[in-house]
C-alpha positions as CSV (number, residue, x, y, z in Angstrom):
1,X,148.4,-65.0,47.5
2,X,149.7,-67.8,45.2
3,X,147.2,-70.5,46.2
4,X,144.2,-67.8,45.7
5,X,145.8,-67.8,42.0
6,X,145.8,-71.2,41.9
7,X,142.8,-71.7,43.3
8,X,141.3,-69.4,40.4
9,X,143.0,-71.0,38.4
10,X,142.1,-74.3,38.8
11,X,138.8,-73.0,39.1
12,X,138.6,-71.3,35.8
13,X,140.6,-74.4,34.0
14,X,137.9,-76.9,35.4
15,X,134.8,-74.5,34.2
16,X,136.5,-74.5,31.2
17,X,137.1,-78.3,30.7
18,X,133.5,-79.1,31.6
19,X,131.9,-76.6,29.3
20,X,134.4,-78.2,26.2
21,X,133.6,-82.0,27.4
22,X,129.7,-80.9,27.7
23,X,129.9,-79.3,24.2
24,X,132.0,-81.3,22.5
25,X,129.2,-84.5,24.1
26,X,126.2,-82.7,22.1
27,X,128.7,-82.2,18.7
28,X,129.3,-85.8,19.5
29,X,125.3,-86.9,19.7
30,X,124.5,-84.7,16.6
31,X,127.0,-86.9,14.4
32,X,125.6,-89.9,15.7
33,X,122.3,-89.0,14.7
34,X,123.4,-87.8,11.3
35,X,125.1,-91.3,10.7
36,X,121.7,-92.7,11.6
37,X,119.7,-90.5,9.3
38,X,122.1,-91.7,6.3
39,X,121.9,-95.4,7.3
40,X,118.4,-95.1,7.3
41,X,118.5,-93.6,3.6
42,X,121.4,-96.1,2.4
43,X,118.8,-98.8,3.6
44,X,116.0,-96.9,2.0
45,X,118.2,-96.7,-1.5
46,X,119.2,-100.3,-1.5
47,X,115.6,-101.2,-0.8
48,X,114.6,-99.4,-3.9
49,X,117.8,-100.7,-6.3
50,X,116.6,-104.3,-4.8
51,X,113.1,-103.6,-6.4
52,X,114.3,-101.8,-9.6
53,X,116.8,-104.9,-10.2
54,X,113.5,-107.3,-10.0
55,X,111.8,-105.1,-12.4
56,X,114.5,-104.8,-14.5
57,X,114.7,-108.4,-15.0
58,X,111.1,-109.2,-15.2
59,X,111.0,-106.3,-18.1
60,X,111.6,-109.3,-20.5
61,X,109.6,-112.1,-19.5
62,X,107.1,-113.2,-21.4
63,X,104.6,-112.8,-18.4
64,X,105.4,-108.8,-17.6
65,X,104.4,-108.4,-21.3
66,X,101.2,-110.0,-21.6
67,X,100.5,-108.2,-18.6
68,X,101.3,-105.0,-19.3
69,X,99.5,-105.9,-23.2
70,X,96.5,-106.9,-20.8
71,X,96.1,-103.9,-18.5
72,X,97.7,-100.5,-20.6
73,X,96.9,-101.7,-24.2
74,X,93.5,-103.8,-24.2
75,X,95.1,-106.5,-25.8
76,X,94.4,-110.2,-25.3
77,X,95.3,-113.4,-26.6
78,X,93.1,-115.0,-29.7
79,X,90.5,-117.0,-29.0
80,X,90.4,-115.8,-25.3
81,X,87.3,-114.3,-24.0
82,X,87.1,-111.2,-22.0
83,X,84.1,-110.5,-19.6
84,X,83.4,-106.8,-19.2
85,X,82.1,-106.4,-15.8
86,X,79.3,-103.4,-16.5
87,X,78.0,-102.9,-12.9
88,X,80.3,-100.5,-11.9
């Protein structure tokens, strides 16, 4: 009678260790694809503080000025000639 009981026992304690390694291996997989997820958007973020740096510094230079004088305010420099292109 006391091996049936240990048998069942052994049994039950097995089931049980299986089912808590097999869950505890998904838990597992789900964290490792959430600390993908966030690498992905930490790489993403430094990407775009990279390209905000750049334009932060070129905000200043004389060449980011004319430009933006040039395409959002119609301005040029004197004596410069601007060709209208009137085909379009």
């Amino acid at each position: 009678m006391k091996t049936v009981i240990t048998r069942i026992l052994f049994i039950v304690l097995s089931i049980y260790a299986v089912y808590t390694f097999i869950s505890q291996q998904k838990l597992l997989n789900s964290y490792a694809k959430e600390g993908r997820e966030y690498k992905n958007q930490i790489e993403q973020a430094n990407e775009i503080k990279q390209e905000l740096s750049e334009t932060l510094q070129s905000l200043n230079s004389t060449e980011y000025i004319e430009q933006i004088a040039r395409e959002k305010l119609d301005m040029y420099l004197p004596n410069e000639k601007v060709y209208i292109d009137i085909t379009q």
